[in-house]
C-alpha positions as CSV (number, residue, x, y, z in Angstrom):
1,X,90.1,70.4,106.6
2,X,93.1,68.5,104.8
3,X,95.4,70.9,102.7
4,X,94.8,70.6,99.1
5,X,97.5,69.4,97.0
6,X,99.1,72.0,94.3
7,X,101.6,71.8,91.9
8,X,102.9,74.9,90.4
9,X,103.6,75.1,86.5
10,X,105.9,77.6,85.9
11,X,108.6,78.2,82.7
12,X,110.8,81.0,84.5
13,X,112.1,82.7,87.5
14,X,109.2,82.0,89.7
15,X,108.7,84.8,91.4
16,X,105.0,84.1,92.1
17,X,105.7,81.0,92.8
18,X,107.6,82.1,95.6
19,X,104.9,84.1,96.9
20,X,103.1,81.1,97.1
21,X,105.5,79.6,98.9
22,X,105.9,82.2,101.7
23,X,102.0,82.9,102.0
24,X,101.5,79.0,102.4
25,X,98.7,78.4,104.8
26,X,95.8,75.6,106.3
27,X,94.3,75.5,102.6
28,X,97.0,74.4,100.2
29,X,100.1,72.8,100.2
30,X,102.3,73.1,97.1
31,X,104.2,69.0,96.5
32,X,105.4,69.8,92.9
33,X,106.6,72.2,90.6
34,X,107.2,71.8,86.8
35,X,108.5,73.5,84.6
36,X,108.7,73.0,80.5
37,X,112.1,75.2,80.5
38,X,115.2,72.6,81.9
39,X,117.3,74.8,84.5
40,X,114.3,77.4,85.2
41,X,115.5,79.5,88.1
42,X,112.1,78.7,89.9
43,X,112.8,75.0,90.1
44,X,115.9,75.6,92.1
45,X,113.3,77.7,94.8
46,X,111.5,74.3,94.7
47,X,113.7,72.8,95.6
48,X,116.1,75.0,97.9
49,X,112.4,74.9,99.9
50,X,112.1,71.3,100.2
51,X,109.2,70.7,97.0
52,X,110.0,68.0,94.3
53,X,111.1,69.8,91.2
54,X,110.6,68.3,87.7
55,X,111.5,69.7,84.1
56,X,109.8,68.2,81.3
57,X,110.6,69.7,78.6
58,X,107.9,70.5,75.8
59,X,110.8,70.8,72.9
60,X,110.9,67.4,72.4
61,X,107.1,66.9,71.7
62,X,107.6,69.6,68.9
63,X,104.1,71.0,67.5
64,X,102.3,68.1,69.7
65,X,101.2,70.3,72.4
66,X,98.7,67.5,73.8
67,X,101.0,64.4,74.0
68,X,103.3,67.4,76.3
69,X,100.5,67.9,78.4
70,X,99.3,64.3,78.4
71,X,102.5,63.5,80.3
72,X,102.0,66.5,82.4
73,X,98.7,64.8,83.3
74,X,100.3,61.6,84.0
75,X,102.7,63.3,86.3
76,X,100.3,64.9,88.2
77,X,97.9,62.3,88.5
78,X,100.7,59.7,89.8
79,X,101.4,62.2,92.7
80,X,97.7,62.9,93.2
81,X,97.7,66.6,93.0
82,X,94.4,68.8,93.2
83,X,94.7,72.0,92.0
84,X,97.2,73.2,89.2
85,X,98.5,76.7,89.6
86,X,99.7,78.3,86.4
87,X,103.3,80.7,87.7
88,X,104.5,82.6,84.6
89,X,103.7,79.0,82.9
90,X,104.3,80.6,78.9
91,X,102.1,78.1,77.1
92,X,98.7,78.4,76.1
93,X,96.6,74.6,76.7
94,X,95.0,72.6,74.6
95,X,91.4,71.7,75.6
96,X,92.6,68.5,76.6
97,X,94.2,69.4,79.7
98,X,91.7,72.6,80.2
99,X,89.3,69.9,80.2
100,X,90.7,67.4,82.7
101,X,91.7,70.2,85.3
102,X,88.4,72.3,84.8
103,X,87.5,74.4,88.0
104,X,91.0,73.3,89.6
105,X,93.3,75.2,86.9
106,X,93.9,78.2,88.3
107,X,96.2,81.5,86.5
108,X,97.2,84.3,87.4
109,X,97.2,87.4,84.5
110,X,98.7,91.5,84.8
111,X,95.5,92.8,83.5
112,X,92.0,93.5,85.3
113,X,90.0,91.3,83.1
114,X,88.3,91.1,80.9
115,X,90.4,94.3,80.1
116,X,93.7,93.0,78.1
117,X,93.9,89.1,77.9
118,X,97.1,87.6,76.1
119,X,100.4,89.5,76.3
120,X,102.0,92.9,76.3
121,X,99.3,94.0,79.3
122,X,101.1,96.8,80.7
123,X,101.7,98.5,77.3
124,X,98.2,98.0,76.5
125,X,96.9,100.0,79.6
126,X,99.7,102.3,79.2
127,X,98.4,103.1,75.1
128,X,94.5,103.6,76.5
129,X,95.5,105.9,78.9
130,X,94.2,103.9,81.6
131,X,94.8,105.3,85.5
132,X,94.5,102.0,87.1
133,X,96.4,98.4,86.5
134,X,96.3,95.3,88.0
135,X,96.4,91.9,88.5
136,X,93.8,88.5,88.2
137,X,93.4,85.4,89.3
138,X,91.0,83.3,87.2
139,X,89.8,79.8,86.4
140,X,91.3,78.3,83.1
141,X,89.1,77.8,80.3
142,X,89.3,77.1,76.8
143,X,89.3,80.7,75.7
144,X,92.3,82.7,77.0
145,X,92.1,84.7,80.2
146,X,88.3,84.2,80.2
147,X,87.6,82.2,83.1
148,X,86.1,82.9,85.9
149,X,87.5,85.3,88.0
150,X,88.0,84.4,91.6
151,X,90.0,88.1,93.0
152,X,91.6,91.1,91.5
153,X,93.6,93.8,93.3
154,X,94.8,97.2,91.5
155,X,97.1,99.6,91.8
156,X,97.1,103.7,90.2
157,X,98.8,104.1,87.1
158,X,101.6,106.9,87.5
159,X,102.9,109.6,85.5
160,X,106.0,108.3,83.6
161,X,105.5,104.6,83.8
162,X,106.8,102.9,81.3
163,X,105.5,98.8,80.6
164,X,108.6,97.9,82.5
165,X,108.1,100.2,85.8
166,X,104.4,99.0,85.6
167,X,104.9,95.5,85.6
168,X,107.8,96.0,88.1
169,X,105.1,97.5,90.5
170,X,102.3,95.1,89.8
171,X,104.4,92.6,91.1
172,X,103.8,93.2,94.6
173,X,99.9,93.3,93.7
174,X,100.4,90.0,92.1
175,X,102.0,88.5,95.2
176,X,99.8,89.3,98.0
177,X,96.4,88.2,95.7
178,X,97.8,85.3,94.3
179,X,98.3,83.0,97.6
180,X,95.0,84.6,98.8
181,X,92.9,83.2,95.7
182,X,94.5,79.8,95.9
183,X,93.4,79.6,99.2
184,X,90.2,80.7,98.8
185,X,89.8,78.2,95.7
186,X,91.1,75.0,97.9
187,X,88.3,75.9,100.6
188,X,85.8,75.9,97.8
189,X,86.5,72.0,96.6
């Protein structure tokens, strides 16, 4: 089986992308990362590993999300990439491009889904109470965070977390399941 071809969309740090980058295995290959924020620190762990690095910047395109993400398309076509992973990638899609990558646009969200799609996760648990957190990976569709889910790992909720402590922790969650549900989504296509 030939490694599937990724590129990673990310808009900060890219610390999951870097997880994917370690975990790297016979399923995917990452060949491009993009990010909409110029100087993102996670472009320079693109490229300090050897993985062409672009910024395209969505300011430009101003409230035009789709002409953005019709360039994105065009970049990622031209280099004939596979699967899109959404890294910390801060913008929500416009059915266009959730319609051209269906069932190969893949995110990753610090909730359990369906419990807490869209922001402020960790606070949300953290107001219900809840005594488990945690992380999923999930097909992009339309709706926000309401793919299908392909894995979820959690972790206990502990006395005195605060949102920052929690998402601290669930990083660690996040970074062992992502790579593992990338891979198992390249073996499915």
């Amino acid at each position: 089986m030939s490694k599937k071809r990724v590129a990673v969309l990310i808009s900060g740090r890219g610390s999951n992308l870097q997880a994917l980058l370690d975990a790297e295995q016979d399923a995917y290959q990452i060949v491009l990362v993009v990010s909409n924020v110029p100087g993102a620190a996670g472009l320079d762990r693109a490229r300090e590993a050897g993985i062409e690095a672009l910024a395209l910047d969505h300011k430009p395109y101003g409230k035009d999300r789709e002409a953005f993400e019709r360039d994105l398309d065009s970049l990622l076509v031209l280099r004939n990439i596979e699967i899109v992973a959404l890294a910390g990638f801060m913008r929500v899609l416009t059915p266009f491009f959730v319609r051209a990558w269906a069932g190969r646009l893949v995110n990753i969200h610090p909730s359990l889904l369906p419990k807490y799609p869209g922001i402020n996760t960790h606070a949300r648990a953290l107001e219900a109470r809840d005594t488990e957190h945690g992380a999923t990976v999930h097909l992009v569709v339309e709706e926000v965070d309401a793919g299908e889910i392909i894995g979820q790992a959690s972790m206990p909720i502990l006395a005195g977390d605060t949102p920052e402590t929690l998402a601290h922790r669930l990083l660690a969650v996040e970074h062992a399941l992502y790579p593992a549900c990338l891979a198992k989504l390249a073996r499915s296509l």
